[in-house]
PyMOL Python script that loads the backbone (N, CA, C, O; Angstrom):
from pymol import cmd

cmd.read_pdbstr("""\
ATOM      1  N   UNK A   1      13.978  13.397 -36.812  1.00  0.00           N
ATOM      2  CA  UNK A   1      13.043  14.098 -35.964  1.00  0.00           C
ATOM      3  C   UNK A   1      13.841  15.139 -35.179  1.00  0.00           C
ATOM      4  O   UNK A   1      14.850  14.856 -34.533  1.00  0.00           O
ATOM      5  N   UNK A   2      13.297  16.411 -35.284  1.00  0.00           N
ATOM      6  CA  UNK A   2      14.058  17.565 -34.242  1.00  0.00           C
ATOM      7  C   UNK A   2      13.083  18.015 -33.347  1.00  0.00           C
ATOM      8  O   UNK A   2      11.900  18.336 -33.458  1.00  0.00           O
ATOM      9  N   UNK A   3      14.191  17.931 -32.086  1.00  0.00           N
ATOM     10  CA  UNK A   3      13.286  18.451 -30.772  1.00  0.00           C
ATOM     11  C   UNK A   3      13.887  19.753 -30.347  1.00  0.00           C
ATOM     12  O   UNK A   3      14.806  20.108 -31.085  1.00  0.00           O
ATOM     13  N   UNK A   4      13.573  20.686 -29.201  1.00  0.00           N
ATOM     14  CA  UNK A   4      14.122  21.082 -28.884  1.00  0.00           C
ATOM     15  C   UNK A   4      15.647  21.411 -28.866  1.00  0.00           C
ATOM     16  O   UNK A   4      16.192  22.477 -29.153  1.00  0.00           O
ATOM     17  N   UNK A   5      16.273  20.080 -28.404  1.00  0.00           N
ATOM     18  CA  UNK A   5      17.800  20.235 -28.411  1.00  0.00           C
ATOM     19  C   UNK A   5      18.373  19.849 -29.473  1.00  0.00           C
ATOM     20  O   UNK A   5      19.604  19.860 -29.495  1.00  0.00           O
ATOM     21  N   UNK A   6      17.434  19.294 -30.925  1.00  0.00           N
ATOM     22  CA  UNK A   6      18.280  18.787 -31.755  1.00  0.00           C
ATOM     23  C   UNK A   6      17.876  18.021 -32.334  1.00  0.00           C
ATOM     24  O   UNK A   6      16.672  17.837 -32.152  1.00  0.00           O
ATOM     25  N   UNK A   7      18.731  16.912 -33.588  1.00  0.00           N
ATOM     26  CA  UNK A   7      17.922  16.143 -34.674  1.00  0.00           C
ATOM     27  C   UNK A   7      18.017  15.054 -33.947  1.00  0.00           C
ATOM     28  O   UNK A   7      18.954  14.979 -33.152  1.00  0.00           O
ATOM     29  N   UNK A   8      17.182  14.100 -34.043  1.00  0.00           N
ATOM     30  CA  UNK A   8      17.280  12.582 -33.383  1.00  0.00           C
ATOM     31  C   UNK A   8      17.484  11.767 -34.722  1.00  0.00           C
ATOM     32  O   UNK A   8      16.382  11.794 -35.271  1.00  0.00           O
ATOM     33  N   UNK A   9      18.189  11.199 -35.350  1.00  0.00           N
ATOM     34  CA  UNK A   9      17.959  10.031 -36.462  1.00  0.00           C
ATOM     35  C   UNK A   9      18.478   8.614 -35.799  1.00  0.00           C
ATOM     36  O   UNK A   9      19.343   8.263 -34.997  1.00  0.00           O
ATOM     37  N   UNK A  10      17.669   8.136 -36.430  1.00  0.00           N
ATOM     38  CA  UNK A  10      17.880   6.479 -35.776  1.00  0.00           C
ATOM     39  C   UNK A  10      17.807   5.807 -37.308  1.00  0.00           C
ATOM     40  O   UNK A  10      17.092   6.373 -38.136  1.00  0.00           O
ATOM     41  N   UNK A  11      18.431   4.788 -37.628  1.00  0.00           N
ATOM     42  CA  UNK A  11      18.270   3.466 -38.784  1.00  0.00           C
ATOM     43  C   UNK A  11      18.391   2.100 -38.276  1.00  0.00           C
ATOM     44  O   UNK A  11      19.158   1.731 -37.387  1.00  0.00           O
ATOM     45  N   UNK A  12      17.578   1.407 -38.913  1.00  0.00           N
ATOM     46  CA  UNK A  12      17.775   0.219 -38.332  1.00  0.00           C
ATOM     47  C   UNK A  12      17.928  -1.152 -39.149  1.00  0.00           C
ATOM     48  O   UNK A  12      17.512  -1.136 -40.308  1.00  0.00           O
ATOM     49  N   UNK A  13      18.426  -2.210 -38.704  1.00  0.00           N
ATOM     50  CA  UNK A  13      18.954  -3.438 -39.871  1.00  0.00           C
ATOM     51  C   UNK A  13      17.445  -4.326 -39.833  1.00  0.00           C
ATOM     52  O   UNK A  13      16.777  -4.058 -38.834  1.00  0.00           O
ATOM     53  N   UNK A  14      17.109  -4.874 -40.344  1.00  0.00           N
ATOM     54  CA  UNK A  14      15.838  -5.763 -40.167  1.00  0.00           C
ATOM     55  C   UNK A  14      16.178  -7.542 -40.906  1.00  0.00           C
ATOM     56  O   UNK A  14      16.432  -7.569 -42.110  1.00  0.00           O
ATOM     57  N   UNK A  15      16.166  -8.329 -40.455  1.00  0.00           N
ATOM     58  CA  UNK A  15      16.263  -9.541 -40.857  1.00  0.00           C
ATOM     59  C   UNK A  15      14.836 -10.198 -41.079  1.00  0.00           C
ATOM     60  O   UNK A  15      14.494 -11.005 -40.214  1.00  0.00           O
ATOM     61  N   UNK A  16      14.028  -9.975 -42.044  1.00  0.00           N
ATOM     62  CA  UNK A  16      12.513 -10.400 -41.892  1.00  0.00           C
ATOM     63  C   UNK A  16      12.074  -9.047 -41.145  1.00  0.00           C
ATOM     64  O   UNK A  16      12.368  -7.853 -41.214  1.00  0.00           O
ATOM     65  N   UNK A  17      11.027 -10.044 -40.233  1.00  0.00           N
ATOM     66  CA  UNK A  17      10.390  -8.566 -39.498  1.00  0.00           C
ATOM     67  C   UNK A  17      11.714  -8.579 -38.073  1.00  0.00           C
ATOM     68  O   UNK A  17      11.035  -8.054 -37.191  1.00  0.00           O
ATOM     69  N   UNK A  18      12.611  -8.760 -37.646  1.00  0.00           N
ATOM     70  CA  UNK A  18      13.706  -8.749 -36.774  1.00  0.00           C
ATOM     71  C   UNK A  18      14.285  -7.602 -36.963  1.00  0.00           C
ATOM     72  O   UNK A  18      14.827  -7.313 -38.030  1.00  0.00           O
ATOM     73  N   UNK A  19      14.233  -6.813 -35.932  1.00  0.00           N
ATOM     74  CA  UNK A  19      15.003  -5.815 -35.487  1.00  0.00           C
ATOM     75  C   UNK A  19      16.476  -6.437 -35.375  1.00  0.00           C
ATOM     76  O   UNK A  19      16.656  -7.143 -34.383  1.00  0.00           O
ATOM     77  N   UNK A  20      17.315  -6.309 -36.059  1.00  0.00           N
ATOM     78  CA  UNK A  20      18.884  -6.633 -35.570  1.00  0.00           C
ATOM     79  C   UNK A  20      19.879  -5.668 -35.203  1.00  0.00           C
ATOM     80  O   UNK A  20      20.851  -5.589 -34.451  1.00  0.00           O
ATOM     81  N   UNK A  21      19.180  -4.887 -36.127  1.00  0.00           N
ATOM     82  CA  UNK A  21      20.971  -3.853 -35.423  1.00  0.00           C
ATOM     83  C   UNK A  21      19.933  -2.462 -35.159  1.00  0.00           C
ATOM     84  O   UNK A  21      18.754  -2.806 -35.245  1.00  0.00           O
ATOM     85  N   UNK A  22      20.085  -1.149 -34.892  1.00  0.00           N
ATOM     86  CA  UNK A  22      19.469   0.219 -34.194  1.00  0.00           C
ATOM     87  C   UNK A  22      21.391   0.817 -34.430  1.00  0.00           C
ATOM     88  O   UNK A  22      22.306   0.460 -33.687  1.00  0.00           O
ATOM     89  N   UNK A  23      21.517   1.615 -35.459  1.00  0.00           N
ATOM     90  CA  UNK A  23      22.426   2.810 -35.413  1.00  0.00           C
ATOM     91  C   UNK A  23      21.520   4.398 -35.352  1.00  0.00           C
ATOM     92  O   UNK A  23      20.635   4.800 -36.108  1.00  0.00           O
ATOM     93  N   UNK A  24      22.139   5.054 -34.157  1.00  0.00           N
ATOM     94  CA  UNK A  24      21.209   6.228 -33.970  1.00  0.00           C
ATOM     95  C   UNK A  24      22.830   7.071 -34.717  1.00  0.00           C
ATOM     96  O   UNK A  24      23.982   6.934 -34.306  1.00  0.00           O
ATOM     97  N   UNK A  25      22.347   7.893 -35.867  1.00  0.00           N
ATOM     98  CA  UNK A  25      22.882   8.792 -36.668  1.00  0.00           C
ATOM     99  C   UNK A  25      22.976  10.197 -36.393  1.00  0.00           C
ATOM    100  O   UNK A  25      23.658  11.048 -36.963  1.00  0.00           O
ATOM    101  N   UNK A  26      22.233  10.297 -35.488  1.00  0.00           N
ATOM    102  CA  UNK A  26      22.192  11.810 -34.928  1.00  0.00           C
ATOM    103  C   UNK A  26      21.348  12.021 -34.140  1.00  0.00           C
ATOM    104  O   UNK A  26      20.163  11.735 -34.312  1.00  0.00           O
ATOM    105  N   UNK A  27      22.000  12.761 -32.766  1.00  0.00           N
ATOM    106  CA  UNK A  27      21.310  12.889 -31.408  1.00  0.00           C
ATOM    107  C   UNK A  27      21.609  14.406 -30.832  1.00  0.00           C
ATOM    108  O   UNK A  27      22.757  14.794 -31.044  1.00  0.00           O
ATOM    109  N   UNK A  28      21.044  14.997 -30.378  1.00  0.00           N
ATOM    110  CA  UNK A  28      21.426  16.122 -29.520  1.00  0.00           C
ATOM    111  C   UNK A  28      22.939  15.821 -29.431  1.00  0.00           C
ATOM    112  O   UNK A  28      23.366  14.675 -29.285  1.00  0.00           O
ATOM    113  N   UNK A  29      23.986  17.277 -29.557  1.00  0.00           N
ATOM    114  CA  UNK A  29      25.263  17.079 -28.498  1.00  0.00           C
ATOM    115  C   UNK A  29      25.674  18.561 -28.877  1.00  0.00           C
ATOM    116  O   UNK A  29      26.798  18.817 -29.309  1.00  0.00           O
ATOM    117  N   UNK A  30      24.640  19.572 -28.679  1.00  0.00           N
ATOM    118  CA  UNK A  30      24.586  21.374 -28.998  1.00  0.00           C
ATOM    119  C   UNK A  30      25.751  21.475 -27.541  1.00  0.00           C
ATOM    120  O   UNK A  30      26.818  22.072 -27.686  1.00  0.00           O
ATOM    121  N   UNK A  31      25.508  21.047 -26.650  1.00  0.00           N
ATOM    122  CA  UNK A  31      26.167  21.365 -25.476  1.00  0.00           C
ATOM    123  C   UNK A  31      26.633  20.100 -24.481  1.00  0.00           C
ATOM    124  O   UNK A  31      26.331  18.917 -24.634  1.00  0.00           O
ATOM    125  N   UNK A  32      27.442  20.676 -23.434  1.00  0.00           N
ATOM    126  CA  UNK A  32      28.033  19.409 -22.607  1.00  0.00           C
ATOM    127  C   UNK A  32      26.997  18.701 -22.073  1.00  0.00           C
ATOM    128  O   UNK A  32      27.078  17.503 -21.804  1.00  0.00           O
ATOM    129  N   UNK A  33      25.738  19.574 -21.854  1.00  0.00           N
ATOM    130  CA  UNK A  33      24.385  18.713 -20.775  1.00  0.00           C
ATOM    131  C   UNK A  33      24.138  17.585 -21.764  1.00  0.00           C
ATOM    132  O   UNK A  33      24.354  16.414 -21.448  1.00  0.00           O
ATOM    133  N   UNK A  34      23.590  18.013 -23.210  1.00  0.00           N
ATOM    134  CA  UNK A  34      23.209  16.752 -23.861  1.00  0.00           C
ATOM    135  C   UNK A  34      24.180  16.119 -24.141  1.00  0.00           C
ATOM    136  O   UNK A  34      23.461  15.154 -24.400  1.00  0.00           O
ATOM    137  N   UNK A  35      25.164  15.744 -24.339  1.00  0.00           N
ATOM    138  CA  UNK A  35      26.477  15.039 -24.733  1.00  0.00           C
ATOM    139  C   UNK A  35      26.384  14.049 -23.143  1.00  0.00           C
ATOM    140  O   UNK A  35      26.816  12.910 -22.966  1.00  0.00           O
ATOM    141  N   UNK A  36      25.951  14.597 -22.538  1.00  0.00           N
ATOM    142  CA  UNK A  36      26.173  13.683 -21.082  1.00  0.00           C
ATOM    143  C   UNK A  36      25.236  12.927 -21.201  1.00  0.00           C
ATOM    144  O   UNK A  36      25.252  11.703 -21.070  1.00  0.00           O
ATOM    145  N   UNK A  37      23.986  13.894 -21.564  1.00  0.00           N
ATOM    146  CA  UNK A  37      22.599  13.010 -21.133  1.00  0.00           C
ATOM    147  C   UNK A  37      22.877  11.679 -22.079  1.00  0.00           C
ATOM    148  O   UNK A  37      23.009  10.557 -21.588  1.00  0.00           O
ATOM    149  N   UNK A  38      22.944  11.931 -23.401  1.00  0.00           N
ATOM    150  CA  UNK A  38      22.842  10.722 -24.293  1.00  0.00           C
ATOM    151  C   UNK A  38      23.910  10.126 -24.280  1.00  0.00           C
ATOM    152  O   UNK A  38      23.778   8.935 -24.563  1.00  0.00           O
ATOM    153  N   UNK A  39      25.147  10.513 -24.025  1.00  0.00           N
ATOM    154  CA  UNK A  39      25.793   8.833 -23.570  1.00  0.00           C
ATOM    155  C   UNK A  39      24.939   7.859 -22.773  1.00  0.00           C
ATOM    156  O   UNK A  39      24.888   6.647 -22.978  1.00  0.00           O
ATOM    157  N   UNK A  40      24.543   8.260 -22.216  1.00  0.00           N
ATOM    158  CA  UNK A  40      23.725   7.169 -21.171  1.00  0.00           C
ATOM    159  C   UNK A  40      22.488   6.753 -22.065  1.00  0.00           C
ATOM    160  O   UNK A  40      22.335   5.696 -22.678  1.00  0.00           O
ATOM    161  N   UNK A  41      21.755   7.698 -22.000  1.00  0.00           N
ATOM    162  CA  UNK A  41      20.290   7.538 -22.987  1.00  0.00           C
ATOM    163  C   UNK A  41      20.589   6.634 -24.151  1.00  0.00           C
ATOM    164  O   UNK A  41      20.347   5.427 -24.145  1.00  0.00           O
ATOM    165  N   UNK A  42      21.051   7.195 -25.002  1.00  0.00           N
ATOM    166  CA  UNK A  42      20.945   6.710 -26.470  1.00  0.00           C
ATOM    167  C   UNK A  42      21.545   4.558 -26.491  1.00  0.00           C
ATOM    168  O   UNK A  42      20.987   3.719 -27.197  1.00  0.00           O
ATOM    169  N   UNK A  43      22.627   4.288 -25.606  1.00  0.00           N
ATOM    170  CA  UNK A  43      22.892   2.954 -25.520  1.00  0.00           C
ATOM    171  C   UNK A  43      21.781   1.851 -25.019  1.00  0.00           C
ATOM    172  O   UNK A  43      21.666   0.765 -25.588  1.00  0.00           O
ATOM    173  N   UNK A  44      20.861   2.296 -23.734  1.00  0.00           N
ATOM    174  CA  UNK A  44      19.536   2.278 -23.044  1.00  0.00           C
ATOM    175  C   UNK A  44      18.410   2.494 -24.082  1.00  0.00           C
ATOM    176  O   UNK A  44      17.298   2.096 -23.733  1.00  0.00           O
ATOM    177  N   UNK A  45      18.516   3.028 -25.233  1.00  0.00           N
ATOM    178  CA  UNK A  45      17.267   2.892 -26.032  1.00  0.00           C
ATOM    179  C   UNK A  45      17.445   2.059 -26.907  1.00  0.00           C
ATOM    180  O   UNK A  45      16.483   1.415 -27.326  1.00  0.00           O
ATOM    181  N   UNK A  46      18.746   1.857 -27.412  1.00  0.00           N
ATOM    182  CA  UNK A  46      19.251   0.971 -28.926  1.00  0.00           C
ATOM    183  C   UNK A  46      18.602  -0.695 -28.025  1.00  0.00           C
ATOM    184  O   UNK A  46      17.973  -1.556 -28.639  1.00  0.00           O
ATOM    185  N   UNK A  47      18.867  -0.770 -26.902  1.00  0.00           N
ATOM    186  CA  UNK A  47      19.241  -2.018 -25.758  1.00  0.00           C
ATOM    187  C   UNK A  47      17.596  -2.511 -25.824  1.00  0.00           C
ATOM    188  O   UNK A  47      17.136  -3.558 -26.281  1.00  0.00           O
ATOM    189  N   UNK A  48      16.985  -1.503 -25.274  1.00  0.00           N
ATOM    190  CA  UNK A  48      15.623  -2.038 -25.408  1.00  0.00           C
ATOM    191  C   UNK A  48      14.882  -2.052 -26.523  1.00  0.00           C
ATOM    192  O   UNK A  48      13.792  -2.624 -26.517  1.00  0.00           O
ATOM    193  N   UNK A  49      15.401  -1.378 -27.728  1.00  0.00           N
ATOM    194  CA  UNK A  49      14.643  -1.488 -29.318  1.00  0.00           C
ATOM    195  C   UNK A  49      15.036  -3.235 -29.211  1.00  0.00           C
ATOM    196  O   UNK A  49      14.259  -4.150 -28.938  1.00  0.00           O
ATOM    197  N   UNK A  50      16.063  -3.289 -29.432  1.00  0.00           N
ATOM    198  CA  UNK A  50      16.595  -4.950 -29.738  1.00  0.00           C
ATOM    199  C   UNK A  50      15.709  -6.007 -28.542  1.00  0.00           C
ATOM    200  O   UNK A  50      15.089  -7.039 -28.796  1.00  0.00           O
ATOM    201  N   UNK A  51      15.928  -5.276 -27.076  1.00  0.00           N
ATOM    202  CA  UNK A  51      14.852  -6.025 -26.218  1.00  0.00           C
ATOM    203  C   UNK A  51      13.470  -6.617 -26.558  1.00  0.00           C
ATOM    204  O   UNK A  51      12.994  -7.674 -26.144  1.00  0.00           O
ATOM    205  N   UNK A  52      12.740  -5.411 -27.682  1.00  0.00           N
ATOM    206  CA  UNK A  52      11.049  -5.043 -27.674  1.00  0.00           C
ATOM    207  C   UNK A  52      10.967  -5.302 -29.205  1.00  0.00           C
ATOM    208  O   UNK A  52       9.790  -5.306 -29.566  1.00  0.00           O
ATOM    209  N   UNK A  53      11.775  -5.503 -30.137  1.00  0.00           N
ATOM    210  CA  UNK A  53      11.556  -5.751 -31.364  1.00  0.00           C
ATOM    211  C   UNK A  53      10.178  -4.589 -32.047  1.00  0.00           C
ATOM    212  O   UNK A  53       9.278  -4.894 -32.830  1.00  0.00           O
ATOM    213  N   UNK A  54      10.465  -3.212 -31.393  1.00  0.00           N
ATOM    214  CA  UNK A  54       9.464  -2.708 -31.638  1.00  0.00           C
ATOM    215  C   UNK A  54       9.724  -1.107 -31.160  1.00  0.00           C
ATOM    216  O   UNK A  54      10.603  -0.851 -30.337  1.00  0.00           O
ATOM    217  N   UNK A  55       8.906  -0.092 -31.735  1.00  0.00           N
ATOM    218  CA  UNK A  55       9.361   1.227 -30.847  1.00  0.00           C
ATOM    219  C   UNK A  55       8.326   1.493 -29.920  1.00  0.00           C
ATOM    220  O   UNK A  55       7.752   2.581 -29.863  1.00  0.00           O
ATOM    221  N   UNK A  56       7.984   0.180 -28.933  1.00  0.00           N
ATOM    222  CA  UNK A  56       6.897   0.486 -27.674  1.00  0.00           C
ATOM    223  C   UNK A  56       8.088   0.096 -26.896  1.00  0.00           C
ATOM    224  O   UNK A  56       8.322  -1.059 -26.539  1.00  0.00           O
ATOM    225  N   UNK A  57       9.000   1.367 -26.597  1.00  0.00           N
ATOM    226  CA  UNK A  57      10.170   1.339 -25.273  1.00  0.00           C
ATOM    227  C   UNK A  57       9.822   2.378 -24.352  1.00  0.00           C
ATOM    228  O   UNK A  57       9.099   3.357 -24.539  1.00  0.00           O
ATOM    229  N   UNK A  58      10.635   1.906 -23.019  1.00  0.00           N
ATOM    230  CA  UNK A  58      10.221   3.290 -21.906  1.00  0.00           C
ATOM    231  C   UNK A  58      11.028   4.606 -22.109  1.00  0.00           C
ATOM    232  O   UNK A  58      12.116   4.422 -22.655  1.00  0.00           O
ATOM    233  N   UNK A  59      10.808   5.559 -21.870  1.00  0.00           N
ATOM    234  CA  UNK A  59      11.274   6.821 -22.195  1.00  0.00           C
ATOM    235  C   UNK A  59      12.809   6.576 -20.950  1.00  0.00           C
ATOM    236  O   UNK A  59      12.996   5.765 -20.044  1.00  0.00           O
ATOM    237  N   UNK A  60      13.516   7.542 -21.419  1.00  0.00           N
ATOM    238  CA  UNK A  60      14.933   6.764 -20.357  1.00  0.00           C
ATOM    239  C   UNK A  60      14.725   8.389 -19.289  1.00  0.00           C
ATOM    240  O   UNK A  60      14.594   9.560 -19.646  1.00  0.00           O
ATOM    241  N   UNK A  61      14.761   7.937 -18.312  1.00  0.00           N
ATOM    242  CA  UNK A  61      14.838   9.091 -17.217  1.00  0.00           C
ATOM    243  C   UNK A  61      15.884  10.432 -16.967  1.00  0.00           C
ATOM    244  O   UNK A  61      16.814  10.514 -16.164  1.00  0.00           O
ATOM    245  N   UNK A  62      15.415  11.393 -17.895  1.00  0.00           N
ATOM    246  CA  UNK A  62      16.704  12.748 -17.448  1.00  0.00           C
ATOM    247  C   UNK A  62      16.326  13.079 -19.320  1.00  0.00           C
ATOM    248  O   UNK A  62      16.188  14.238 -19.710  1.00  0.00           O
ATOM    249  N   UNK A  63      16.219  12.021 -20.171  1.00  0.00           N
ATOM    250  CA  UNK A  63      16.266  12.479 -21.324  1.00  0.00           C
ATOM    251  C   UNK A  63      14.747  12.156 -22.282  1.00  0.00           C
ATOM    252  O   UNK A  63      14.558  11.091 -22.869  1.00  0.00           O
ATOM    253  N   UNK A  64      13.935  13.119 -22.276  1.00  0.00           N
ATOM    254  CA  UNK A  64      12.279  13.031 -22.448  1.00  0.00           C
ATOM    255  C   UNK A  64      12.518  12.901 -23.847  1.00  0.00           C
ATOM    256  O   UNK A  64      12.161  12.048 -24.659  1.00  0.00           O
ATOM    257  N   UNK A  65      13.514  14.415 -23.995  1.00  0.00           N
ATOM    258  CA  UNK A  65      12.943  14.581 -25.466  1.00  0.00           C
ATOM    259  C   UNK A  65      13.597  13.823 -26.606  1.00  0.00           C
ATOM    260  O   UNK A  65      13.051  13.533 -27.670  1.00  0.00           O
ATOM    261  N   UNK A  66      14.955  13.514 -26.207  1.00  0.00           N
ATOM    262  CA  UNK A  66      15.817  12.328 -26.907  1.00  0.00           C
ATOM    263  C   UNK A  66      14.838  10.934 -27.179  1.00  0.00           C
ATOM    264  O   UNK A  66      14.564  10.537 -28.312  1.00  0.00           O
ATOM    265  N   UNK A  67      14.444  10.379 -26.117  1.00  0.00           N
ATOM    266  CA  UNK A  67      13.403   9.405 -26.196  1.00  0.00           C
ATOM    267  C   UNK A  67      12.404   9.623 -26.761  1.00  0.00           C
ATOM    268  O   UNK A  67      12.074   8.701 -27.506  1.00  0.00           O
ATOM    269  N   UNK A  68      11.497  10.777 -26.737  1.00  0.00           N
ATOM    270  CA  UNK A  68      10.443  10.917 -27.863  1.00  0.00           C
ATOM    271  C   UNK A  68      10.563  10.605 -29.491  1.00  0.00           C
ATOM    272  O   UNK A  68       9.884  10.018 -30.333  1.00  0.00           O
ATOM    273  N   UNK A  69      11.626  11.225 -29.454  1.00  0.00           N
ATOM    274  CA  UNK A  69      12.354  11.711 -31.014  1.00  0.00           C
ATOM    275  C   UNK A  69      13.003  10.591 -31.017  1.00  0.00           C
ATOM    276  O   UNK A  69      12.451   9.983 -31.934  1.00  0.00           O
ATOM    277  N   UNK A  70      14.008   9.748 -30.497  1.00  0.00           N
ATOM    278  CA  UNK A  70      13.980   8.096 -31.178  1.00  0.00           C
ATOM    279  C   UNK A  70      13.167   7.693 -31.589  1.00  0.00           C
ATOM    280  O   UNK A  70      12.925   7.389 -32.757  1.00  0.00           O
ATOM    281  N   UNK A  71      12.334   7.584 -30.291  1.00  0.00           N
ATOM    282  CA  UNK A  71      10.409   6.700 -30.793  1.00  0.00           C
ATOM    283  C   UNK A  71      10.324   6.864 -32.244  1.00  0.00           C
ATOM    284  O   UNK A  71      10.378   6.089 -33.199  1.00  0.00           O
ATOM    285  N   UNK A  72      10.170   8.147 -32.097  1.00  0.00           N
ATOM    286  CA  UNK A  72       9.282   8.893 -33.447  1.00  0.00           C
ATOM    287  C   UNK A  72      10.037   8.461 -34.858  1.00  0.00           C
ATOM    288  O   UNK A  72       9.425   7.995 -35.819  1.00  0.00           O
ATOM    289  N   UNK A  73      11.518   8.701 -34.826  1.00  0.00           N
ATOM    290  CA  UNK A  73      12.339   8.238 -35.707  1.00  0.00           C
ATOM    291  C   UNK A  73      12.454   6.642 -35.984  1.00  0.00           C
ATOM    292  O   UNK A  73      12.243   6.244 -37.129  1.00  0.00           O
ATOM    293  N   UNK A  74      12.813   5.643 -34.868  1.00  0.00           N
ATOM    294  CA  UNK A  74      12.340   4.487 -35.193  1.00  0.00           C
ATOM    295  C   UNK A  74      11.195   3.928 -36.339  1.00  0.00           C
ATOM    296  O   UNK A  74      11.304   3.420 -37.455  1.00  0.00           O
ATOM    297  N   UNK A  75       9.863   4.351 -35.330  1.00  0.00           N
ATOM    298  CA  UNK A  75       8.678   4.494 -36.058  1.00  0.00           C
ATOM    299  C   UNK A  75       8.878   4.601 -37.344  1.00  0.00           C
ATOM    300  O   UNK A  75       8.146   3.964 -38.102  1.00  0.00           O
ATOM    301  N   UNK A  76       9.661   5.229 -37.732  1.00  0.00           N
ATOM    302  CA  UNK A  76       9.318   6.173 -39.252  1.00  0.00           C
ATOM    303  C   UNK A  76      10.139   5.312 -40.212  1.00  0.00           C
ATOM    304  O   UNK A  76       9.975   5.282 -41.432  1.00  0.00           O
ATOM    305  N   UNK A  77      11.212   4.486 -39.386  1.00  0.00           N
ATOM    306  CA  UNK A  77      12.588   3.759 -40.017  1.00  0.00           C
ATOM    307  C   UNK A  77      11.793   2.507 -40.294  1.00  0.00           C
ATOM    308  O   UNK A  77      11.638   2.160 -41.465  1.00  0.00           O
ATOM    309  N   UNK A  78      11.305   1.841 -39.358  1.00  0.00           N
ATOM    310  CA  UNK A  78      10.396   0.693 -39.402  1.00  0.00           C
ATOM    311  C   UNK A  78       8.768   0.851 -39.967  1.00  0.00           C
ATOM    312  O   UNK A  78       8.064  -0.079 -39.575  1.00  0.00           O
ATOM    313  N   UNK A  79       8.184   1.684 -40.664  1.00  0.00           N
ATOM    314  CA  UNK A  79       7.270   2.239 -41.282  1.00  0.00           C
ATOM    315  C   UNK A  79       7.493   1.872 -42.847  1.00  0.00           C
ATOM    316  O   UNK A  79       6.729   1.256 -43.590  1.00  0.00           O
ATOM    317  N   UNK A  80       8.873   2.477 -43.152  1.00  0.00           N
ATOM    318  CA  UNK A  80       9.490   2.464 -44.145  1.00  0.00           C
ATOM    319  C   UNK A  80      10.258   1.680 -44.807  1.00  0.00           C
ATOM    320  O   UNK A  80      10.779   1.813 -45.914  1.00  0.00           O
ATOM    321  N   UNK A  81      10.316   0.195 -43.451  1.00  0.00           N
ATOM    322  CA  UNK A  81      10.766  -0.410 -44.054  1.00  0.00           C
ATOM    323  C   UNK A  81       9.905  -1.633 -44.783  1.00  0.00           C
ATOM    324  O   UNK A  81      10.084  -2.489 -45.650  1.00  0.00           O
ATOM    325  N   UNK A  82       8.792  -1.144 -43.825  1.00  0.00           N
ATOM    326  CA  UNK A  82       7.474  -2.251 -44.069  1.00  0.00           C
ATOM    327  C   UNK A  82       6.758  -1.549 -45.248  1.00  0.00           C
ATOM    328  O   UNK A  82       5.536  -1.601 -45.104  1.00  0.00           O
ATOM    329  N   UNK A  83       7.027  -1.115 -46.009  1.00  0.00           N
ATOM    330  CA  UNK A  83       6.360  -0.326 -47.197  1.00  0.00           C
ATOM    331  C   UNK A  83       6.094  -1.451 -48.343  1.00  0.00           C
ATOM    332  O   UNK A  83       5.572  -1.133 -49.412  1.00  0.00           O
TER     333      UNK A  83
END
""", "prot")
cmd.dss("prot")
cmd.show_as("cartoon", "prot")
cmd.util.cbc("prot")
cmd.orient("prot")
């Protein structure tokens, strides 16, 4: 998924329907702002995918569009895997 600042890819491990592992493959880092923002962001979203067994997580504060574009990418990882 690309936003504004960039591609978001997320993959994820599934044990059954179990979320186990969340590797995000590509995130914003065009510049120093996003490289900052998603250190923080991107560990805070993997944390609560594994929390929520699901991509109904809260958006992380400072980074909208990173969090959209996980969502969206999740979604699409776990969509695909349920095929």
């Amino acid at each position: 998924v690309t936003n504004k600042w960039g591609p978001v890819q997320v993959q994820v491990t599934l044990q059954g329907t179990a979320i186990t592992d969340v590797q995000v493959l590509q995130y914003p880092t065009a510049d120093r702002k996003s490289v900052r923002i998603n250190e923080v962001a991107v560990p805070k979203l993997v944390t609560e995918t594994l929390a929520a067994q699901s991509s109904a997580i809260n958006t992380v504060s400072g980074a909208t569009y990173t969090s959209d574009s996980y969502r969206e990418s999740l979604q699409a990882a776990l969509d695909s895997a349920n095929q």
